[in-house]
C-alpha positions as CSV (number, residue, x, y, z in Angstrom):
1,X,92.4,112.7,154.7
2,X,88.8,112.4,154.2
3,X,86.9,108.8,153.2
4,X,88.2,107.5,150.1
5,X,90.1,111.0,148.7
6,X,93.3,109.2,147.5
7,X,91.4,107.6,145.1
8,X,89.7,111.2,143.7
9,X,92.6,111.7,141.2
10,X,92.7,108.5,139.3
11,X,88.7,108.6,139.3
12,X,89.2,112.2,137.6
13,X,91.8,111.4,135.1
14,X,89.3,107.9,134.2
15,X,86.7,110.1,133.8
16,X,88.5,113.3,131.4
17,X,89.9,110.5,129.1
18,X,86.6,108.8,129.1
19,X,84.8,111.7,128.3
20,X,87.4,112.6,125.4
21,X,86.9,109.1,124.0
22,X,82.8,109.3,124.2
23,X,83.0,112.5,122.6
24,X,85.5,110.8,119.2
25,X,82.8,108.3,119.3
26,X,80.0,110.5,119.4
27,X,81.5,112.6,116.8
28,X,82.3,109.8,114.0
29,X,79.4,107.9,115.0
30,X,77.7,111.1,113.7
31,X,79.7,111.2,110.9
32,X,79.0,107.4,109.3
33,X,75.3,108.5,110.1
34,X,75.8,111.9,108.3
35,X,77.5,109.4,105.3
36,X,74.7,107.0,105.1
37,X,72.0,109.9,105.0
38,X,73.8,111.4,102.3
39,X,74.6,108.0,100.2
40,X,71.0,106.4,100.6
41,X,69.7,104.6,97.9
42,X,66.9,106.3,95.7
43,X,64.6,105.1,93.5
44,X,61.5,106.2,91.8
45,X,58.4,105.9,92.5
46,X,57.0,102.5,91.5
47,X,60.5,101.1,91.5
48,X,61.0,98.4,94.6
49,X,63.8,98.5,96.7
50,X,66.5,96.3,95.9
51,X,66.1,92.6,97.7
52,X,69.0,92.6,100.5
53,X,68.5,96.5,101.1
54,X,68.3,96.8,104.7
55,X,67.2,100.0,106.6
56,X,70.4,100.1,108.5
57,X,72.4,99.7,105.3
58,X,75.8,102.1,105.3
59,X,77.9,103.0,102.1
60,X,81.1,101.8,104.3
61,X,82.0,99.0,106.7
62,X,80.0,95.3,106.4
63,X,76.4,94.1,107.7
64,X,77.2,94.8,111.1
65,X,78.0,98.7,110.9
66,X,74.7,100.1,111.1
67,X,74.5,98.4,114.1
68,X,77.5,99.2,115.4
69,X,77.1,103.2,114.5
70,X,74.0,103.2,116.0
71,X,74.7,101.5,119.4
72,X,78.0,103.7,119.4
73,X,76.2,107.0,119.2
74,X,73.6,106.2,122.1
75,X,76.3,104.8,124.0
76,X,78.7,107.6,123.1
77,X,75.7,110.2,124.6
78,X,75.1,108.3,127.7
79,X,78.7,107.7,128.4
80,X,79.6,111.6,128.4
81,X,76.0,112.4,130.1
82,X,77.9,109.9,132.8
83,X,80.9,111.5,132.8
84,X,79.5,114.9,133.5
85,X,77.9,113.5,136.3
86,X,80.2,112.0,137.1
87,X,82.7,115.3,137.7
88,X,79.8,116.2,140.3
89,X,80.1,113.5,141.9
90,X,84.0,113.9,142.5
91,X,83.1,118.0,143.3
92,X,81.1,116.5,146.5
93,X,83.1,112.7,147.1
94,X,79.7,112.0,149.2
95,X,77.5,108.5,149.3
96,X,74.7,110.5,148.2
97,X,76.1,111.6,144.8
98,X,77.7,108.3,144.5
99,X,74.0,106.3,143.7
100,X,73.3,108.7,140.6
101,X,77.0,108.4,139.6
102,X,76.7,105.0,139.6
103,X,74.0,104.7,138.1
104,X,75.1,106.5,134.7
105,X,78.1,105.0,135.0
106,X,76.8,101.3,135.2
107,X,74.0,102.5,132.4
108,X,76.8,104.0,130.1
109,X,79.3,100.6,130.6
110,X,76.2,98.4,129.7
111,X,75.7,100.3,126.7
112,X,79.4,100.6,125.6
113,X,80.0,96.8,126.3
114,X,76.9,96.2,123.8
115,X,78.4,98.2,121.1
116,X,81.7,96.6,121.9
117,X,79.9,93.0,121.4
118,X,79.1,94.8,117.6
119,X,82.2,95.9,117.3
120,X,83.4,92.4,117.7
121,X,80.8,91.2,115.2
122,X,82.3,93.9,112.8
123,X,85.8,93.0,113.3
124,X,85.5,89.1,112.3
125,X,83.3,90.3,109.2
126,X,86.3,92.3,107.9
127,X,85.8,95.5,105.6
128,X,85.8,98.4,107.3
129,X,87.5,102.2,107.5
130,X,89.7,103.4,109.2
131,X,87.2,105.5,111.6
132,X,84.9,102.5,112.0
133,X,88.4,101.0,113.2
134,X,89.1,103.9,115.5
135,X,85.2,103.6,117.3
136,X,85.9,99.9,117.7
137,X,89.5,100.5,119.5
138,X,87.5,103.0,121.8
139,X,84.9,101.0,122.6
140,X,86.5,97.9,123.6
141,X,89.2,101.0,125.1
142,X,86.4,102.1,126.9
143,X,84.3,99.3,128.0
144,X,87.7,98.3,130.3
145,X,88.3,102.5,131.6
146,X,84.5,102.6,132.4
147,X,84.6,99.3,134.0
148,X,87.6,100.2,136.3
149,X,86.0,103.5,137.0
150,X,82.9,102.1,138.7
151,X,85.0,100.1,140.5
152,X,87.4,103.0,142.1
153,X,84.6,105.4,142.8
154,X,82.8,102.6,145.2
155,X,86.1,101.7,146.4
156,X,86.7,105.2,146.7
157,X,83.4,105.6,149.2
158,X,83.8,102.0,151.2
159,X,87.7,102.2,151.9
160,X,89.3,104.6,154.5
């Protein structure tokens, strides 16, 4: 058996189920966007905007969810950008794909543990929908699956 191989199927079922979970944050990410677009407030010309309007303000959730949305859609995008290269990486199981894997990896955790800290932060505030609830349970899902794959795919290299 080659360096590291027994650890090629756990890395590849981390990385499908992270990928599926990037891609439900991605997708209602998009969505609370979409729903803030639609819902923003409009006023004439002349007319200010109201005192606590915010730029980030969205029609659901509390102060922290434009926040949140946003950091979960960039995080969302470079977690399945990681993911993807990540599959590469397990196609050639080599120290020299490893460093870009890595990389993506270490970028797309750093992001996901940043919108997990907002999805903390949206939690204690309270009021929120069910799909904000469902991109907080996948981020702090995946900021602990992302984690432990970084660590298996350099275990993966190093052991024997």
């Amino acid at each position: 058996m080659a360096k590291g191989e027994g650890a090629k199927p756990i890395a590849g079922l981390l990385l499908v189920l992270n990928f599926c979970m990037y891609t439900i944050i991605c997708g209602t990410a998009g969505w609370a966007i979409n729903e803030a677009i639609e819902h923003e407030i409009i006023t004439g010309l002349g007319i200010p905007l109201p005192n606590p309007f915010s730029s980030l303000y969205f029609p659901m959730g509390n102060a922290a969810t434009g926040f949140l949305v946003i950091f979960a859609l960039i995080a969302g995008v470079v977690g399945a950008a990681s993911c993807i290269s990540g599959m590469h990486h397990l196609r050639l199981w080599s120290e020299h794909s490893l460093a870009a894997t890595a990389s993506t990896a270490m970028t797309a955790w750093a992001l996901t543990l940043l919108a997990m800290g907002l999805a903390f932060k949206e939690i204690h505030l309270h009021g929120r929908n069910s799909r904000l609830k469902t991109v907080e349970a996948f981020l702090i899902i995946l900021s602990a699956t992302q984690f432990f794959y970084i660590l298996l795919i350099h275990s993966g290299i190093v052991g024997k």
